[in-house]
N, C-alpha and C positions, 0 to 999 in steps of 0.2 A: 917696394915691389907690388905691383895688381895683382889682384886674384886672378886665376883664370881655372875655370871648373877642368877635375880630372880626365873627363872625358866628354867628348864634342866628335855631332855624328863626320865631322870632316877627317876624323882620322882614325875612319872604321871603311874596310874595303870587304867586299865576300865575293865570291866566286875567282878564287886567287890560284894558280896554280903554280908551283915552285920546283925547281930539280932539287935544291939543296936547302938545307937550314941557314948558310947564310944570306943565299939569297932572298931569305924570308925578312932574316933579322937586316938586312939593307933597306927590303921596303917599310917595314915599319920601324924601326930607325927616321928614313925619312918622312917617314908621314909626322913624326914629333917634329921634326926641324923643320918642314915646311910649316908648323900649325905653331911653332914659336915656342916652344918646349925646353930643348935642347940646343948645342953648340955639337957640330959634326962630328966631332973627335968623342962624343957620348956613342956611338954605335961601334967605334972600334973597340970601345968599353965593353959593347954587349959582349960584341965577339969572343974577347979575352975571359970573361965570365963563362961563356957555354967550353972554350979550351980548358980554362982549369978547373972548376968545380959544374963540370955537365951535367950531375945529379940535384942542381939546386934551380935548374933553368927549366923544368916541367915536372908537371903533373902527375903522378905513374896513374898508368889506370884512365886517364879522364880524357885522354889525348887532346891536352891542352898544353902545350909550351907560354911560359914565361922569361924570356929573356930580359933581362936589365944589367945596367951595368955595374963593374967592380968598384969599391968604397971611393979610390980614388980618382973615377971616372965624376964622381958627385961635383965637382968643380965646372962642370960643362952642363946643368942641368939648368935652366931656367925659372920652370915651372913643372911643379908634381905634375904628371898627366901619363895617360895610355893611349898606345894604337891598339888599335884590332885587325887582326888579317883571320876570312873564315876560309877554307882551305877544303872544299870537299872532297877533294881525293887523299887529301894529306899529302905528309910531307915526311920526311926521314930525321929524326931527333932522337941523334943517340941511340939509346936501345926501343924507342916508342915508334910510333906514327901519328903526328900529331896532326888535329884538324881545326885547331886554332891559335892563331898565335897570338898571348897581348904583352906585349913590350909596354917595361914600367921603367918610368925615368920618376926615380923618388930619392931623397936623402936618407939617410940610414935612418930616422924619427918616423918621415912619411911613410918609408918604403912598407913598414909592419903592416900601418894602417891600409895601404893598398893590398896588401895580399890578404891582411884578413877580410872586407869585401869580396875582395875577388872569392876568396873561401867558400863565402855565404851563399856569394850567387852560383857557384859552381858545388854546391853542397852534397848533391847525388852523381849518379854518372848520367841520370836521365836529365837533368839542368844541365849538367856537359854536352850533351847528344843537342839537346834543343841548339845550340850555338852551334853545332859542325852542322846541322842540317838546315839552318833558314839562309835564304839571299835576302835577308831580308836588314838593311840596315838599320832602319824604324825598331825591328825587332832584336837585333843586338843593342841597341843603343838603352833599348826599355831593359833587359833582363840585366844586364850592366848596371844601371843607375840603377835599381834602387837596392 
């Protein structure tokens, strides 16, 4: 199997605006399956993840959603990678309001390793704000990586 880096600015969108949380997790769902990621049947994984454990699919506090999907969704994964969706009105997630979303398509090894990044870079609430306020994909794409 190739490498393909976790995150590539083709599947980062900002200025997103959403009725629903699934509608969120559809487009960035797609954005992994158009960018070679995933197998389709991985987003109704996400889905089935935010129905039964919706307290392990975001941030409290940081209004930031992570959708990924359930153990045995791992079989429709291609390659570790994330979408980004920046959301500035937000969007309705469970008990929050989230205003960004990154859907992680990782195997239960990778997946740690995604979240602990993601961690890092979202380490205050003021590193979270910086992401719900830029259109700036340039500039999601830098606080992301590194």
């Amino acid at each position: 199997m190739t490498t393909k880096p976790v995150l590539i600015k083709e599947s980062i969108l900002v200025d997103q605006n959403f009725s629903d949380l699934n509608q969120s997790i559809d487009t960035a769902g797609n954005l992994l399956l158009e960018n070679g990621y995933i197998e389709s049947e991985y987003i109704t994984s996400m889905k089935e993840k935010v129905l039964e454990h919706p307290y392990t699919t975001y941030l409290p506090g940081a209004g930031v959603a992570i959708p990924h999907g359930m153990s045995d969704g791992f079989k429709f994964i291609k390659h570790t990678g994330i979408s980004v969706l920046q959301i500035p009105d937000g969007v309705d997630w469970i008990d929050e309001k989230v205003y960004v979303v990154i859907a992680i398509a990782a195997n239960s090894d990778e997946h740690m390793n995604v979240l602990a990044s993601l961690s890092d870079a979202l380490e205050s609430e003021e590193d979270a704000k910086k992401l719900w306020k830029t259109n700036s994909v340039d500039e999601l794409f830098s606080i992301l990586s590194n």
